[in-house]
C-alpha positions as CSV (number, residue, x, y, z in Angstrom):
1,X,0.0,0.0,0.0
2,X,1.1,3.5,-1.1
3,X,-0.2,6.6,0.4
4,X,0.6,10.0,-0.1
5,X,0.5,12.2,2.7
6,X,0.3,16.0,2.2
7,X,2.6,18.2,4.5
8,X,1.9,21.8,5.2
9,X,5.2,23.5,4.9
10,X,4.9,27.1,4.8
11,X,1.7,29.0,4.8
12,X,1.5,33.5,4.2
13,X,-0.7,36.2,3.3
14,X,-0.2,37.8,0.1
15,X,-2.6,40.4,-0.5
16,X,-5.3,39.2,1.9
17,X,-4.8,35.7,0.0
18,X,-3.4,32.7,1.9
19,X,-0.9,31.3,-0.1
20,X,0.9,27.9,0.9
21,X,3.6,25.8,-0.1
22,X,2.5,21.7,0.3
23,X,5.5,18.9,0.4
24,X,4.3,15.9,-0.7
25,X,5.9,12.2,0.8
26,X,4.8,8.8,0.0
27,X,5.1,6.3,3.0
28,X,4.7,2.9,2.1
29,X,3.0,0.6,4.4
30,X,2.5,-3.7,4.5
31,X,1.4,-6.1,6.9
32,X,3.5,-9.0,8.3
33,X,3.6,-12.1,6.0
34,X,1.2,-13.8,8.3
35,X,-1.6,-10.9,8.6
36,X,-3.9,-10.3,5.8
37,X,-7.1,-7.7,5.1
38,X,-10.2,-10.0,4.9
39,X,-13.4,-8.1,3.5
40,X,-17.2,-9.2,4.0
41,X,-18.0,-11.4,1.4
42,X,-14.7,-12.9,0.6
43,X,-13.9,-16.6,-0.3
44,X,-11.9,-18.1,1.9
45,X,-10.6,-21.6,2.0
46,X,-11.6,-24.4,5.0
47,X,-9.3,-27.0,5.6
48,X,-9.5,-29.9,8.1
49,X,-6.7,-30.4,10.5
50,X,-4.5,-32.1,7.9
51,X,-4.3,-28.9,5.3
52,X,-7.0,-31.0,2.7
53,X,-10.8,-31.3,2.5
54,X,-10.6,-27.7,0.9
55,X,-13.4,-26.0,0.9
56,X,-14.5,-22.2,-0.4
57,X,-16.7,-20.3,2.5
58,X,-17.9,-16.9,2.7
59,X,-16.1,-14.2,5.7
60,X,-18.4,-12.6,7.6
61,X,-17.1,-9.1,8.8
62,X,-18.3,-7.1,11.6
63,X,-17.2,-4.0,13.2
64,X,-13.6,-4.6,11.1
65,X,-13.2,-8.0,12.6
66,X,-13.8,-11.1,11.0
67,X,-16.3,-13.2,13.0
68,X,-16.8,-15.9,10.9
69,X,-16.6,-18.3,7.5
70,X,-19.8,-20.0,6.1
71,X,-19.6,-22.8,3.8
72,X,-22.1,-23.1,0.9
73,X,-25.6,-24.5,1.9
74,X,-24.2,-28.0,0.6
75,X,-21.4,-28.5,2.9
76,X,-21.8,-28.9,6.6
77,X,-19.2,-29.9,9.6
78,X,-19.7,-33.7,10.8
79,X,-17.6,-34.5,14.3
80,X,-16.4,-37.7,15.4
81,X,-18.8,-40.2,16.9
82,X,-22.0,-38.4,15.5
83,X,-25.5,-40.2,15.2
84,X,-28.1,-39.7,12.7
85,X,-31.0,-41.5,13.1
86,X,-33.6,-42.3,9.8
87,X,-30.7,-43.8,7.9
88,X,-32.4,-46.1,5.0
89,X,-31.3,-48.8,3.2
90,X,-28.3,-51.8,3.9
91,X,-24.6,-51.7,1.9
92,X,-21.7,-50.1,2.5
93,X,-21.3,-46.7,0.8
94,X,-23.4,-43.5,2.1
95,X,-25.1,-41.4,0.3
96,X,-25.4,-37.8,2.2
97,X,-27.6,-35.5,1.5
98,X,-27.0,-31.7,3.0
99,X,-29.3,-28.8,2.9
100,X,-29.1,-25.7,4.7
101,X,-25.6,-26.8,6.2
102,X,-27.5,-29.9,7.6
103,X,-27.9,-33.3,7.0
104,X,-31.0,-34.1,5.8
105,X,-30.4,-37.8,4.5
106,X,-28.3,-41.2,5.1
107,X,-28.8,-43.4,2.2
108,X,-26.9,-46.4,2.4
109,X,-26.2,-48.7,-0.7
C-alpha cells in the first residue's frame, strides 16, 4: 500500500490571500507475512486439521473483525462419533444429503 500524505510547509498572506507551499511524501506501508485484510463477502478456503478437504466459504465481517466463515448450503461440519438416526437402506457406501448446512439424508447402498 502506497499513500501520499500532504505536509503543510509554509503558509503567508499575500494580499489578503493565503498562499501555501504543500511537500508531498509517500510512505509505504505492509502487513507482516502472516496478517492479511479479509473483506465481508470474501472466499476463503476451509481445511481440516490435515491442510485437505478444501473448501471455499464466505467471511463474515463485523465491526472490522472477521467473525466468521460460512460454507455453501451444501457443505456442513460432521464430528467424530456423530449419530443420525432415519438412515435407510443396507450396503456399504453412504449417500449424504445436505441442505441448509444440515444433513437431511443417510442413504446407504
Amino acid at each position: 500500500m502506497t499513500f501520499n500524505i500532504g505536509m503543510l510547509n509554509t503558509a503567508r498572506t499575500i494580499d489578503g490571500t493565503v498562499a501555501a507551499e504543500v511537500l508531498e511524501e509517500q510512505i509505504q506501508a505492509a502487513l507482516p507475512s502472516n496478517y492479511s485484510a479479509v473483506a465481508q463477502g470474501d472466499s476463503v478456503n476451509v481445511e481440516n486439521s490435515a491442510g485437505n478437504l478444501d473448501s471455499p466459504a464466505t467471511a463474515q465481517v463485523t465491526n472490522k473483525v472477521l467473525t466468521s466463515v460460512r460454507l455453501a448450503a451444501t457443505k456442513t461440519i460432521v464430528t467424530n462419533a456423530q449419530v443420525f438416526a432415519g438412515v435407510t437402506g443396507t450396503g456399504t457406501t453412504a449417500t449424504i444429503t445436505v441442505a441448509n448446512g444440515v444433513i437431511t439424508a443417510i442413504a446407504l447402498s
